[in-house]
C-alpha positions as CSV (number, residue, x, y, z in Angstrom):
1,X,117.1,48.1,79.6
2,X,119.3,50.2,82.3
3,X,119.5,52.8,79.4
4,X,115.6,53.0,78.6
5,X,115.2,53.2,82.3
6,X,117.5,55.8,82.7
7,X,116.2,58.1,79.9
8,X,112.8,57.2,81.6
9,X,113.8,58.6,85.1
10,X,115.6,61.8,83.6
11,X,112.5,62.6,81.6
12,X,110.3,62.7,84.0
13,X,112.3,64.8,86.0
14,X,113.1,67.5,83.8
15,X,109.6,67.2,83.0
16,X,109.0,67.9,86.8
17,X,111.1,71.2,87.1
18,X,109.8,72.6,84.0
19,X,106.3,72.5,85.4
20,X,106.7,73.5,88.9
21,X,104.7,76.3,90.0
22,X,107.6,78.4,90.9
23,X,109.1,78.4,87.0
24,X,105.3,78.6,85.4
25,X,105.4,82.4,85.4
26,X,106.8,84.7,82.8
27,X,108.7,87.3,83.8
28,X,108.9,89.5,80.6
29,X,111.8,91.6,79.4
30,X,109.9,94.9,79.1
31,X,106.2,94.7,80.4
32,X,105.9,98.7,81.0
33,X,103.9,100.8,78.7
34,X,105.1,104.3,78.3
35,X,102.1,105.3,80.0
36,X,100.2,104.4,82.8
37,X,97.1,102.9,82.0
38,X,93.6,103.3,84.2
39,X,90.2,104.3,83.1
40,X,89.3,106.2,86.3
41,X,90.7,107.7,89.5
42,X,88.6,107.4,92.5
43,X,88.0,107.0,95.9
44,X,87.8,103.5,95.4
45,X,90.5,103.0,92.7
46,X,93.7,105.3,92.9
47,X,97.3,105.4,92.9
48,X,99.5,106.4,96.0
49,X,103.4,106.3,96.5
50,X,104.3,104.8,99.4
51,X,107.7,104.4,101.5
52,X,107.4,100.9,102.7
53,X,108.4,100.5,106.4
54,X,107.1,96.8,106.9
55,X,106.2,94.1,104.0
56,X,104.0,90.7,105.8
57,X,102.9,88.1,103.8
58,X,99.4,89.3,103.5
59,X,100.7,93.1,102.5
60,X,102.7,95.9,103.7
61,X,102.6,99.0,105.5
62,X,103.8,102.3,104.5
63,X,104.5,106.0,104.7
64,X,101.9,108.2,101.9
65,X,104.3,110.6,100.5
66,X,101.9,110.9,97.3
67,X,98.1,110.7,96.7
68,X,96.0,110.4,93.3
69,X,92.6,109.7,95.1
70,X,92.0,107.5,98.3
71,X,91.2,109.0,101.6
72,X,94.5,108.5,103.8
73,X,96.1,112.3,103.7
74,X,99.7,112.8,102.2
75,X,101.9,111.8,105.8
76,X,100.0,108.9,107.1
77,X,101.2,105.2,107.6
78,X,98.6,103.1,106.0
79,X,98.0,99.6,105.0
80,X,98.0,97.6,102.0
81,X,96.6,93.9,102.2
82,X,97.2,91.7,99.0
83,X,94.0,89.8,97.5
84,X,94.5,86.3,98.2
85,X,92.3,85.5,95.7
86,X,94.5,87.1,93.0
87,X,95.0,84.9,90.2
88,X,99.0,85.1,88.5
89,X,97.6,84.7,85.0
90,X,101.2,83.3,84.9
91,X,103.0,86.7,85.6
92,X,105.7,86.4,88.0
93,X,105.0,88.0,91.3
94,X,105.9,91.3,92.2
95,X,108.4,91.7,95.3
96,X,108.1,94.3,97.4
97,X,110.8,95.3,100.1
98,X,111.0,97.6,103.1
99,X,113.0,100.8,102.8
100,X,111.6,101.2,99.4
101,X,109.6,103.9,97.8
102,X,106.8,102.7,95.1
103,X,103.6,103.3,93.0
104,X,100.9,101.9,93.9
105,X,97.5,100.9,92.5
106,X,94.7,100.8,94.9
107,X,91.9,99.3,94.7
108,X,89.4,99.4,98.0
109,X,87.1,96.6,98.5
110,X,84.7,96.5,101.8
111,X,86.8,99.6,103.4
112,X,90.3,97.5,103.1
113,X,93.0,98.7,100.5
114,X,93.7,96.0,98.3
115,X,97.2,96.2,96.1
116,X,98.0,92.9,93.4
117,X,101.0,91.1,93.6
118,X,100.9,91.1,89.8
119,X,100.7,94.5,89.1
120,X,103.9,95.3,87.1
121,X,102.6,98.8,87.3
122,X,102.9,98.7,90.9
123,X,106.7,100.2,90.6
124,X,109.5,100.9,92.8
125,X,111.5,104.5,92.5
126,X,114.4,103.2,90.7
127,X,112.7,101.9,87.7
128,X,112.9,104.0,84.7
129,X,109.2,104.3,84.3
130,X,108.2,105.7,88.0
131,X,108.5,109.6,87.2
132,X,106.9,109.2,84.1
133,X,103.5,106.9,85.8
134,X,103.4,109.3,89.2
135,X,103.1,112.2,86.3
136,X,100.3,110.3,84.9
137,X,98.6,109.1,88.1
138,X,98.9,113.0,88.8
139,X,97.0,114.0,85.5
140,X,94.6,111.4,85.9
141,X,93.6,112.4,89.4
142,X,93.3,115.8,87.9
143,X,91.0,114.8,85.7
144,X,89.0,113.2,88.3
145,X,88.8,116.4,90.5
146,X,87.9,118.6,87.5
147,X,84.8,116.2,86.5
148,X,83.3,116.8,90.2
């Protein structure tokens, strides 16, 4: 009986940590694409890198060293509120820190500039990836102006 009641209490348990919230994403080995992927540049959906000098739980703030679309000129601080609404689809969030330099996708919704806290594409400076996506941001933006 102690036995039965034992295995009964450890099941559900490990049964309990293995279905948290905070262990039901995936965080996948690889998830970058050699190339950055987005259908249009605009002034509504674009790509900036930012130097983050404060990160909130609703966003961050940040210097714009880079632009590929948006409004907020090269040089300004500008903020980045995250979509609460945001489903994970079960991708494990990304974190973002102050003192860092990253890529981000913009999206602007209602004049505020929305970024995902999902968006593996969303990329700091030291991954392997970043030169490679602010080259394509750059092209696409390119693009964008050329077709105006």
């Amino acid at each position: 009986m102690k036995t039965t009641l034992v295995k009964a209490l450890l099941f559900s348990v490990v049964g309990a940590l293995t279905t948290s919230p905070a262990h039901a994403c995936k965080a996948l080995a690889d998830p970058y694409p050699k190339h950055l992927y987005v259908k249009a540049i605009s002034t509504t959906e674009y790509y900036v890198v930012v130097e983050i000098t404060s990160v909130r739980a609703n966003g961050l703030e940040g210097i714009i060293r880079q632009s590929f679309g948006g409004t907020a000129p090269v040089g300004s601080t500008a903020k980045f509120y995250i979509d609460p609404t945001e489903p994970s689809g079960a991708v494990c969030r990304v974190h973002y820190s102050a003192s860092e330099t990253r890529l981000l996708h913009v999206t602007v919704q209602n004049e505020v500039s929305i970024i995902s806290n999902y968006d593996w594409y969303n990329v700091p400076s030291t991954n392997n990836r970043f030169r490679s996506y602010v080259a394509d941001a750059r092209i696409l933006w390119q693009r964008a102006m050329k077709g105006r």
